[in-house]
C-alpha positions, 0 to 999 in steps of 0.5 A: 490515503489507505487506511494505514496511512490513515491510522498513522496520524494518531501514532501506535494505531494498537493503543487504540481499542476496536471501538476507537478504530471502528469509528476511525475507520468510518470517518475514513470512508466518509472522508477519503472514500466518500461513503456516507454509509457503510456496511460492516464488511466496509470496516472489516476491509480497512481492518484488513488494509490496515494489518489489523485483527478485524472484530469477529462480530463487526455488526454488533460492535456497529450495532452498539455504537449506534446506541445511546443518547450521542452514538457514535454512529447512526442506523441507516434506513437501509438494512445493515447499513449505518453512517458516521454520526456528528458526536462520532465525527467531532470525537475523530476530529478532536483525536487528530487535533490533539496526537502531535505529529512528530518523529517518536510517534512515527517511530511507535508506528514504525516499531509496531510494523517493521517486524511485519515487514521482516516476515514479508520480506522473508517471503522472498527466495532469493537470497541477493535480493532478500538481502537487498531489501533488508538494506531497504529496510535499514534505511527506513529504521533511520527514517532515509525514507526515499532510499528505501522506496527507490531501492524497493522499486529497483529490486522489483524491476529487477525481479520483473527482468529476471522473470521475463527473461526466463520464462516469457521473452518470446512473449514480451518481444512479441508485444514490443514489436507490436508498438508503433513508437521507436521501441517496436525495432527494440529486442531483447536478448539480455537485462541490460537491453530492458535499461534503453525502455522507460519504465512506464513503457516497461510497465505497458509491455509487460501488460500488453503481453498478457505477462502481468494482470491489470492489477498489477500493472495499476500497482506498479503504475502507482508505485512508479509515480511515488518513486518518481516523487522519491527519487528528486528533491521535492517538499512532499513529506514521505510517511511511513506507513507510505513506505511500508505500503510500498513495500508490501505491495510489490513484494506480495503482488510482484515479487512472490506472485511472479515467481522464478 
């Protein structure tokens, strides 16, 4: 779970004040990261993960939250370092009891982030395929939360093929032809020819020809698995923020890194 997702569970996460989300953030990292202590750049991250304004002083924000008679969180031995205390954590632990998880608060959510989505989106140049995603995004407006991810992951493949095509075939038969299952006798010359290759083989070519980096392939490994899970009838339950994630994340380190 990110920390957007996280902050999903209390509806708007931009009706919570920094010192709510600080302490929120903190039980995140104990809970989800299983860091006990943390240091202020730790909060600053999940600002950022978040798609939030980190605090400008983030030390002593923590500093002050670390005051009192039940403070929220306590001062480690360790300089600079502080850790989530038990007023801190039943104060967290009482917020996700008491907010109800229902549509209108996935919607307050959804409100807040779509137009964040519609600048990401705008980031792309080429017009079918900027279009193609704004349809996406309509089908998440009406909560049709797989089609949108599996037409987000449609459009990626298809920008990975298009750039690959033109500017690093010699590359990708290269590696191909390097495997030793049935695909190394596989060439390809046009896009349909990329459509007999799983996905997750597509994935590990891409990166054994050095065209994507390690990071990339993880992200798309990752996104592959969730779009998997979107594209049958399963009981799992598809949040939002998952979504806009998925989004952001092939958009801004697939689609706009590797530009045509």
């Amino acid at each position: 779970m990110t920390p957007l997702e996280f902050l999903s569970q209390f509806g708007d996460p931009t009706n919570l004040s920094q010192r709510s989300l600080v302490i929120a953030f903190a039980y995140y990292l104990r809970q989800e990261e299983g860091k006990l202590e943390f240091k202020p750049v730790d909060i600053q991250v999940c600002f950022q993960k978040a798609l939030l304004k980190a605090p400008t002083k983030p030390a002593a924000l923590l500093g002050s939250l670390a005051q009192g008679k039940k403070p929220s969180l306590l001062k480690s031995s360790l300089r600079g370092n502080y850790s989530l205390s038990i007023y801190g954590l039943q104060e967290v632990q009482d917020a996700l009891a008491s907010t109800p998880n229902t549509a209108a608060g996935l919607s307050a959510f959804l409100e807040t982030a779509l137009p964040y989505l519609q600048r990401t989106v705008a980031k792309i140049t080429d017009e079918n395929r900027r279009k193609f995603l704004a349809e996406a995004m309509a089908c998440l407006g009406v909560q049709a939360k797989r089609a949108t991810i599996v037409m987000t992951w449609l459009v990626t493949l298809d920008h990975l093929y298009d750039f690959i095509l033109t500017k690093k075939l010699s590359e990708f038969n290269t590696a191909l032809g390097r495997r030793t299952d049935r695909h190394a006798h596989k060439v390809i010359t046009s896009k349909d020819d990329f459509s007999d290759i799983p996905e997750n083989i597509f994935i590990e070519v891409s990166r054994s020809a050095d065209i994507i980096s390690n990071d990339v392939r993880k992200i798309l490994d990752e996104k592959l698995g969730i779009r998997n899970s979107c594209a049958h009838p399963s009981a799992i339950e598809i949040h939002d923020s998952k979504v806009i994630n998925f989004i952001e994340d092939l958009v801004d380190n697939v689609i706009v890194k590797y530009q045509l």
